[in-house]
N, C-alpha and C positions, 0 to 999 in steps of 0.2 A: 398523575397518580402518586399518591406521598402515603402511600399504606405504610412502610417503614416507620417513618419520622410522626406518625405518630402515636406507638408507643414508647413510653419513657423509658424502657431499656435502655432500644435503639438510640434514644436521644442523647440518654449517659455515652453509648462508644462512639457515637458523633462526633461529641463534646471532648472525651477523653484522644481520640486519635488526630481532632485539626486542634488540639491546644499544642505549640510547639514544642513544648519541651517535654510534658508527658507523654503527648504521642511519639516522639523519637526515642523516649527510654524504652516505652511498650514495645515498638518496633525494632528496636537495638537487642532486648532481652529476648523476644521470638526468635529472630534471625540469629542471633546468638548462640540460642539453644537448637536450632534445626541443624546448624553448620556440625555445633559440638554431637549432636545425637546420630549425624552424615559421619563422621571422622570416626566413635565409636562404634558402629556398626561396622566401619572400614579393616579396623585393630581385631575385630572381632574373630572375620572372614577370615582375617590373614593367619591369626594364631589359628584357626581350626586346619586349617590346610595345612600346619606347621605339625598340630598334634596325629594328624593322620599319618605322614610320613615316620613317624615313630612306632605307630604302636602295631600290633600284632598284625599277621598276614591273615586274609580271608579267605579261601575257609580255614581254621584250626587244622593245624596237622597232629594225629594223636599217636 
């Protein structure tokens, strides 16, 4: 079964992922970006938890 490979997309990311050296940048810049986009969401968490203990009590006292 080669239903993939044969459309000419799939044969472009084939082609692009076993070429050595642009498949390692492709897969250097994903991983790259998944780590950094892991790491910001981490900063994110952290200052929301930081801004909660600052700010007003719940319920408002009037």
């Amino acid at each position: 079964m080669n239903f993939p490979m044969d459309e000419p997309l799939f044969q472009f990311f084939y082609w692009l992922v076993n070429t050595p050296g642009i498949g390692a940048a492709v897969i250097g810049l994903l991983v790259g970006a998944a780590v950094t986009v892991f790491f910001l969401t981490l900063r994110w968490i952290v200052s929301a938890k930081n801004e909660s203990e600052e700010g007003l009590s719940f319920p408002p006292s009037h």
